[in-house]
DRENLO-551586 format. One line per 2 residues: their letters; for each residue x, y, z of N, C-alpha, C. Coordinates in nm, 3 decimals. Each point is the difference from the previous one (the first is absolute). Layout:
N
a> X Y Z X Y Z X Y Z | ...
REM end
This chain:
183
xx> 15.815 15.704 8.099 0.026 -0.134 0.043 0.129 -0.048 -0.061 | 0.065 -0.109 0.069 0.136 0.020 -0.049 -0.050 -0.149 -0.084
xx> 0.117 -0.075 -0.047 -0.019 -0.112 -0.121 -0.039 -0.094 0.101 | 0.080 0.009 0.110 -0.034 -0.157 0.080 -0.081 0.012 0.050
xx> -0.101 0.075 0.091 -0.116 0.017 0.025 -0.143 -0.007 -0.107 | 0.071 0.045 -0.153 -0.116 -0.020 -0.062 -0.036 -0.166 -0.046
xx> 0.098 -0.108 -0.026 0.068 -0.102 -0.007 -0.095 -0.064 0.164 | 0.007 0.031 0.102 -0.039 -0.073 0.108 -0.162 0.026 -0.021
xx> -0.009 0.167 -0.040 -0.158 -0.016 -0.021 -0.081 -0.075 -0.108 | 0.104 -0.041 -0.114 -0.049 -0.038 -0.081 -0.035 -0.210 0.023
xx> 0.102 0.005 0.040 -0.034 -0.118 0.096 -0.091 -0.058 0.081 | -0.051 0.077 0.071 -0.052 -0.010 0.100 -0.158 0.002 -0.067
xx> -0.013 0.108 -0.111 -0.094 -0.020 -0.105 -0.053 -0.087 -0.080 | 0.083 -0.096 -0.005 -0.019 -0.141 -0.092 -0.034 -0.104 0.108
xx> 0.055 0.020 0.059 -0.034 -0.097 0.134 -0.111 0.019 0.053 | -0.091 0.120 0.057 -0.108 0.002 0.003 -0.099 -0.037 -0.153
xx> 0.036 0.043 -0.115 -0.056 -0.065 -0.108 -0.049 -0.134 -0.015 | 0.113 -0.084 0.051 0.040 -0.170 0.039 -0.092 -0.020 0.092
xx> -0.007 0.039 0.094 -0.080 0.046 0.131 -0.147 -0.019 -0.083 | -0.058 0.065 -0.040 -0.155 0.014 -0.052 -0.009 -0.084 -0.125
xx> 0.106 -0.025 -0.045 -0.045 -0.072 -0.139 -0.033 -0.158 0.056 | 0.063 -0.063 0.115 -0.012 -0.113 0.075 -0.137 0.022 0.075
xx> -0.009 0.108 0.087 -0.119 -0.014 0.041 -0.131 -0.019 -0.109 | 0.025 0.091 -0.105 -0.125 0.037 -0.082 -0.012 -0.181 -0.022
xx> 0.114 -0.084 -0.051 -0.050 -0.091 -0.062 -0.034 -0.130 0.104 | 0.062 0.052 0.103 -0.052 -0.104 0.110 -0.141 -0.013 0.017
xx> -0.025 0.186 0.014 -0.177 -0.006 0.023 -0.077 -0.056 -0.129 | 0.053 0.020 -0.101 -0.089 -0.037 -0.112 -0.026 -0.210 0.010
xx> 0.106 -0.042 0.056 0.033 -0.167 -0.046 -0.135 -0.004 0.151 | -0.002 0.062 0.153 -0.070 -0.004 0.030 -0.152 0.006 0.030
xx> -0.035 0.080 -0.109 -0.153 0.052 -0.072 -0.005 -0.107 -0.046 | 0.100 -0.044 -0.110 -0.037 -0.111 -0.088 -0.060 -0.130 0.087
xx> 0.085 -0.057 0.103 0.002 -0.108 0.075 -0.143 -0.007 0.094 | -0.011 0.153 0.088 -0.169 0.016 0.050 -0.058 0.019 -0.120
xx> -0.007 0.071 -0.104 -0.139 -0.036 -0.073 -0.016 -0.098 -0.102 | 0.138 -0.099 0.027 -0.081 -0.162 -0.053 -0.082 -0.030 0.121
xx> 0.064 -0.003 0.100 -0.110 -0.057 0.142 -0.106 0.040 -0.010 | -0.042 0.137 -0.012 -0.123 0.030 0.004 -0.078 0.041 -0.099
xx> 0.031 -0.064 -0.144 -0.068 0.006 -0.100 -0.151 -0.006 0.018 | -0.040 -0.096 0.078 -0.130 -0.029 0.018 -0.117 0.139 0.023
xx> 0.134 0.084 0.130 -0.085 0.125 0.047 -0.054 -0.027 0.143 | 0.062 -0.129 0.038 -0.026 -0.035 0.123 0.145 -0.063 0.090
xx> -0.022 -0.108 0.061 0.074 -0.090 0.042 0.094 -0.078 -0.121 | 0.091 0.011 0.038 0.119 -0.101 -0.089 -0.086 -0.146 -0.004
xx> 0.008 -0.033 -0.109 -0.072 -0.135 -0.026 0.126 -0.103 0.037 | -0.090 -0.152 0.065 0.117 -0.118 0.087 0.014 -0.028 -0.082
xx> 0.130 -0.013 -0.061 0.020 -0.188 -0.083 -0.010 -0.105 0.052 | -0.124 -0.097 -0.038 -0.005 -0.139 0.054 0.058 -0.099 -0.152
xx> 0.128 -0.057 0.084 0.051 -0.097 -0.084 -0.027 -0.133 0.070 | -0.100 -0.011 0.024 -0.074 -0.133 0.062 -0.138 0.011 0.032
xx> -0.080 -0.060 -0.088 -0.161 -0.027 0.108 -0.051 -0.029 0.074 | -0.115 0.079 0.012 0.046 -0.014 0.167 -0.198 -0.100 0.020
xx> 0.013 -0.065 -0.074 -0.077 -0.118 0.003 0.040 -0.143 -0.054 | -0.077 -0.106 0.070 0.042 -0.094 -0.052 0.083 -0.067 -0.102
xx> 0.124 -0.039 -0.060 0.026 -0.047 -0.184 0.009 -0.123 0.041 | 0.023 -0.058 -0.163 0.051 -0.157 0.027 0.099 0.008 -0.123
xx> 0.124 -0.104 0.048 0.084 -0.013 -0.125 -0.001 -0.145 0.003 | 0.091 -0.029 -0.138 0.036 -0.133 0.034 0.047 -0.069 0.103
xx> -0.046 -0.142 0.032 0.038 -0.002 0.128 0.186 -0.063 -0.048 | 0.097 0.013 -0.088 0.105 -0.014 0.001 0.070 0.125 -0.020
xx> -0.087 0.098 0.011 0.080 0.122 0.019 -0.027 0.114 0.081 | 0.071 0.090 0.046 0.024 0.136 0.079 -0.051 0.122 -0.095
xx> -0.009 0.063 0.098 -0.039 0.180 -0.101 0.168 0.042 -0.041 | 0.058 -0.074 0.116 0.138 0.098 -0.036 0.059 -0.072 -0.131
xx> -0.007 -0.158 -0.014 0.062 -0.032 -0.105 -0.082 -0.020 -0.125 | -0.136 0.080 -0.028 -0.031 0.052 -0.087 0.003 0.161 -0.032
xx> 0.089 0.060 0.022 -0.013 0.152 0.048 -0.048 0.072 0.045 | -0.061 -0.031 0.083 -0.118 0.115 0.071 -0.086 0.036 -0.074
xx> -0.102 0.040 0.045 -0.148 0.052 -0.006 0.029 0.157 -0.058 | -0.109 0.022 -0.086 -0.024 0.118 -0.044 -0.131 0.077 -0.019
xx> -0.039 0.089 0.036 -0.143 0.092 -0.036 -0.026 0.007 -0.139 | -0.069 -0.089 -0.040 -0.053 0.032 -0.168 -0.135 0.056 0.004
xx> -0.073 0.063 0.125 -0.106 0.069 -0.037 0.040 0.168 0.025 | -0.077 0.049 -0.041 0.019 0.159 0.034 -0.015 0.042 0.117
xx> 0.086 0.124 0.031 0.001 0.017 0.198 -0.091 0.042 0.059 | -0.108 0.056 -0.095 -0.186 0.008 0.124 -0.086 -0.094 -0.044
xx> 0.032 -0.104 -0.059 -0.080 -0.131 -0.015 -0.016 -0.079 0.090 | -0.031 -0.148 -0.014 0.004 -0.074 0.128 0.144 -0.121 -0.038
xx> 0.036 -0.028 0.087 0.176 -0.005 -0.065 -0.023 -0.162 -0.037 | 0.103 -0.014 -0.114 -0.008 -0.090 -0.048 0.148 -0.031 -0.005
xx> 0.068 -0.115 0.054 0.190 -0.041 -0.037 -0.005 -0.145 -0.107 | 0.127 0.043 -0.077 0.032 -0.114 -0.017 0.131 -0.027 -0.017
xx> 0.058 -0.146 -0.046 0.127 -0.063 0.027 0.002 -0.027 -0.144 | 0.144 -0.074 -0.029 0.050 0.002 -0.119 0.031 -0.162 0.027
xx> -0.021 -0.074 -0.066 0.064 -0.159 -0.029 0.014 -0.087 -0.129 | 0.033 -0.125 -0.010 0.020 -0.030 -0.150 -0.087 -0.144 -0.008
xx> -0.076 0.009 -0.064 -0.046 -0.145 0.002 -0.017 -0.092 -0.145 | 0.086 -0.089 -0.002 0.029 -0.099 -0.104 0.137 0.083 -0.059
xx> 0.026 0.080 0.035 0.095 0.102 -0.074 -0.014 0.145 -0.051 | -0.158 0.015 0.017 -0.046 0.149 -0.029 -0.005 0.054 0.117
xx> 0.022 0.123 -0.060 0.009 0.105 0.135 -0.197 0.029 0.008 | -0.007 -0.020 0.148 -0.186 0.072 -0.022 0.013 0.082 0.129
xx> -0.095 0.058 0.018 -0.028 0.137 0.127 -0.147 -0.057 0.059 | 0.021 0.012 0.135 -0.067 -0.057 0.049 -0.124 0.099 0.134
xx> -0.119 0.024 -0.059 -0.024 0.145 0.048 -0.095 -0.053 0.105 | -0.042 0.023 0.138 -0.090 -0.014 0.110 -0.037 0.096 0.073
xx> -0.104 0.013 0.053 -0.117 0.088 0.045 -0.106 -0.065 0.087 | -0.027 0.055 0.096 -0.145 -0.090 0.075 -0.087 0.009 -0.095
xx> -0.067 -0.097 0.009 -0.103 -0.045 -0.041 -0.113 0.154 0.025 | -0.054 0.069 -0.129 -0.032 0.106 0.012 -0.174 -0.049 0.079
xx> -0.065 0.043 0.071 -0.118 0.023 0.088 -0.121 -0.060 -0.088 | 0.027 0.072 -0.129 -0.135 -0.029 -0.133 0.027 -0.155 -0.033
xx> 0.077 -0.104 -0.008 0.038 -0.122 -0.030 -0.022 -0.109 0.099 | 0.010 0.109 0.174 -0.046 -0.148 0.082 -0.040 -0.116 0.049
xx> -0.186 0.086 -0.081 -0.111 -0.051 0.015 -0.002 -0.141 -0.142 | 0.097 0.067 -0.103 0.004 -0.141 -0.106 0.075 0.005 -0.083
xx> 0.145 -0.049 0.076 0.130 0.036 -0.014 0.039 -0.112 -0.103 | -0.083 -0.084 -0.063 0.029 -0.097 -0.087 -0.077 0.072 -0.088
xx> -0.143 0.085 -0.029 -0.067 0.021 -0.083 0.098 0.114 -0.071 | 0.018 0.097 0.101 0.037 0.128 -0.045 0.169 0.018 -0.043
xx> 0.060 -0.154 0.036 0.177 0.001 -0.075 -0.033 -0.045 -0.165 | -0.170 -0.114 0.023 0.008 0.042 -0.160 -0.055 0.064 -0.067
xx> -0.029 0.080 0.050 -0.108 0.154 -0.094 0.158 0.031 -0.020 | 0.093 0.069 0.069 0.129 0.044 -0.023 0.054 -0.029 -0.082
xx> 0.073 -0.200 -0.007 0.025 -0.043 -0.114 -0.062 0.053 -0.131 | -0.098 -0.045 -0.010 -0.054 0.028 -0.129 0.004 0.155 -0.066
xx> 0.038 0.087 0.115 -0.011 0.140 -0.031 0.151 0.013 -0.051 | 0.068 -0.110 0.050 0.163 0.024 -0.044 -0.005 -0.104 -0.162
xx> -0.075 -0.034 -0.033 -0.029 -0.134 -0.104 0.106 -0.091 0.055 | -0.004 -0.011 0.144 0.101 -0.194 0.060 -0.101 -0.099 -0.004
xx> -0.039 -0.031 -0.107 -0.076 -0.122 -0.025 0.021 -0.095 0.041 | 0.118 -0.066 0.005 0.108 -0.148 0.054 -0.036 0.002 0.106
xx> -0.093 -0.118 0.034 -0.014 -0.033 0.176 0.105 -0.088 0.008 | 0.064 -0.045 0.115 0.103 -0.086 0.108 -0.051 0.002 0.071
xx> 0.039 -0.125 0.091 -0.017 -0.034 0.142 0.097 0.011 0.095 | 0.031 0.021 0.084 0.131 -0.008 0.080 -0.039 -0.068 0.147
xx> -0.011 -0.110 0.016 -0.090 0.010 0.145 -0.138 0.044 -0.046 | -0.057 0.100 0.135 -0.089 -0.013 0.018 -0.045 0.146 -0.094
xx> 0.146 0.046 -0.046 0.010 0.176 -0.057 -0.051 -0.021 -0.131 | -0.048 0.103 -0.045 -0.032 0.005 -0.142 0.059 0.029 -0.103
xx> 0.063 0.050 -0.073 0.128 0.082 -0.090 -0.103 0.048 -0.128 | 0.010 0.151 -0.056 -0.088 0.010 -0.098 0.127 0.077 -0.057
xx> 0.075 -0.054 -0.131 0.098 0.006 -0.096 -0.036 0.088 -0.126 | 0.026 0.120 -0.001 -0.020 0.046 -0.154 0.127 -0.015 -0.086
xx> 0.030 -0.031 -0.092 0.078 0.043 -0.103 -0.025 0.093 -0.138 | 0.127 0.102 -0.002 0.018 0.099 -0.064 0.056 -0.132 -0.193
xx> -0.027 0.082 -0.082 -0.018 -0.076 -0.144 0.217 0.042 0.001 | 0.062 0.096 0.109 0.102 -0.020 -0.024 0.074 -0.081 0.093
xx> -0.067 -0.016 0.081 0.049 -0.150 0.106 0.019 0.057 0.137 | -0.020 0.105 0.065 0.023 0.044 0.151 -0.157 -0.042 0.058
xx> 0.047 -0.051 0.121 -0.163 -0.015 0.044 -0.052 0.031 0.145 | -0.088 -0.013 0.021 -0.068 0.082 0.163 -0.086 -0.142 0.012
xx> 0.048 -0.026 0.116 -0.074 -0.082 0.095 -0.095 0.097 0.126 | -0.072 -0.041 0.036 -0.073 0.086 0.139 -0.100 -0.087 0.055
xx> 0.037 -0.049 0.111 -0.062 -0.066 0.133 0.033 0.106 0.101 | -0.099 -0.087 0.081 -0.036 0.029 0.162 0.027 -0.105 0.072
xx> 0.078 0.020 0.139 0.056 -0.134 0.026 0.011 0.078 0.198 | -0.045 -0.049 0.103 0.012 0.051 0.131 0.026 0.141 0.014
xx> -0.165 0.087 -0.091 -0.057 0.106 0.014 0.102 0.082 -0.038 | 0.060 -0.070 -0.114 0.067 0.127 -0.094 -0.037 -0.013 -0.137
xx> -0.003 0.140 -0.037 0.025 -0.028 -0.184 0.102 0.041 -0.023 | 0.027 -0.140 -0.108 0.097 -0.015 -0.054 0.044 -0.009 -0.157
xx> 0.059 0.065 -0.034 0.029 0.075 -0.142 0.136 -0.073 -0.065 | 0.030 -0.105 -0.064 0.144 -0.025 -0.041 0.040 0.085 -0.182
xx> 0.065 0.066 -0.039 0.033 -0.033 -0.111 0.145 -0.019 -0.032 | 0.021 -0.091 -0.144 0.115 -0.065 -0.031 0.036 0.115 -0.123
xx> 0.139 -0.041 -0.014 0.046 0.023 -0.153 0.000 -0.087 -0.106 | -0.073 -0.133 -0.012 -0.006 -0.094 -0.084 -0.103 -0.065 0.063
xx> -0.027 -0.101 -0.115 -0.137 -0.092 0.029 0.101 -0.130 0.090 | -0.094 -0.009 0.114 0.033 -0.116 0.055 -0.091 -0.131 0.050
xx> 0.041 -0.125 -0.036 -0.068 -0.084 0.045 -0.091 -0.035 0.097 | -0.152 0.010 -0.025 -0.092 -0.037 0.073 0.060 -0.091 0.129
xx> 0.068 -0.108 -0.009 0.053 -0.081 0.136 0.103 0.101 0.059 | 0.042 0.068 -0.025 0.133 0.096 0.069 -0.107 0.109 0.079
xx> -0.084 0.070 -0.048 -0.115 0.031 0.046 -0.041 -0.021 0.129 | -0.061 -0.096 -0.007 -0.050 -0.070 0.088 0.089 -0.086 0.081
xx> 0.086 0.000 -0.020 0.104 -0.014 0.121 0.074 0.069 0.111 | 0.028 0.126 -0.105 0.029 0.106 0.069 -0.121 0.084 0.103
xx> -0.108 0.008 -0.076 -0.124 0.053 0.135 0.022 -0.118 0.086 | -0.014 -0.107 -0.012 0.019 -0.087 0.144 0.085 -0.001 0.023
xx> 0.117 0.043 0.005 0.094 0.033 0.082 -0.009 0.085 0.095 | -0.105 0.125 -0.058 -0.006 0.189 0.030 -0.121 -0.051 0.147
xx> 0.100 -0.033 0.102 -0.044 -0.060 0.104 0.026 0.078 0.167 | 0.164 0.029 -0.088 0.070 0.053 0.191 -0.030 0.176 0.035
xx> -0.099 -0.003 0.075 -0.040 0.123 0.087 0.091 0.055 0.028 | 0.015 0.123 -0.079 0.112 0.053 0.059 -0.063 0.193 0.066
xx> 0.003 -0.006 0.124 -0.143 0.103 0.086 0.178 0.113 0.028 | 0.005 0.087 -0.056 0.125 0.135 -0.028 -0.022 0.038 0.120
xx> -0.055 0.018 0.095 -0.098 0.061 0.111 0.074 -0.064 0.090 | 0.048 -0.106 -0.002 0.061 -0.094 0.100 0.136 -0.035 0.028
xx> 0.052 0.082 0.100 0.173 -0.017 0.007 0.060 -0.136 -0.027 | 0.078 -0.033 -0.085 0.059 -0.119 0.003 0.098 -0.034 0.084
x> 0.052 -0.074 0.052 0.087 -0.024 0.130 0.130 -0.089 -0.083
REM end
């Protein structure tokens, strides 16, 4: 073989090298990408970034200008979202769920078997809603009502005023049904 021929073969050698070293890693980024999808072992699991049942927010605010909705339950559970807002100045999370089947029948009895299982001793009124308030001895606290066949879960990063409370659930008024194209 003469120099320039070995020179073209040698070329032509690296280039197919280039050639497989792209493929190899293409296929690998693609394994990676199908077997996140099908981790499960089945069907690619949906992301629902919206529930697809009833919520209510404040009625002076949007999902969008509280940031959107998020899945805080686990993905073969029964789904639970919530939103992020600030009330009096604390940031609290605001978690909803239908009203689970076992609570129907005595949906005032059985939010306070709950309470008490959370130690939210602090009753409020809000209207016609109930509010059962625990506080932590370091000051974050969990509220949890039921309010138009949802439960409802708040917690704060600080202790906040019983009237802020109860202002804010009567606010937690505007139906907002994800299910329903907005125009």
């Amino acid at each position: 073989m003469t120099e320039v021929s070995l020179n073209k073969f040698k070329k032509h050698q690296r280039a197919i090298a280039i050639i497989i070293i792209l493929a190899a890693s293409g296929m690998f980024s693609l394994a990676i990408f199908v077997g996140a999808q099908y981790s499960t072992g089945g069907e690619p699991e949906e992301t629902v970034v919206t529930p697809q049942y009833e919520t209510i927010l404040p009625v002076d605010k949007t999902i969008e200008k509280l940031g959107g909705w998020r899945r805080v339950s686990p993905p073969k559970s029964e789904p639970v979202f919530a939103f992020s807002d600030k009330l009096d100045g604390v940031h609290i999370d605001v978690s909803q769920q239908p009203l689970p089947d076992s609570f129907k029948s005595d949906p005032a009895g059985k939010i306070s078997d709950l309470a008490e299982s959370y130690a939210a001793n602090e009753k409020i009124t809000a209207g016609d809603t109930t509010i059962y308030v625990g506080t932590s001895t370091k000051g974050p606290q969990s509220a949890i009502l039921t309010k138009f066949d949802l439960l409802i879960l708040i917690k704060s990063k600080k202790k906040i005023d019983s009237n802020k409370w109860a202002e804010y659930v009567y606010k937690l008024n505007s139906i907002s049904d994800s299910r329903v194209p907005k125009f």
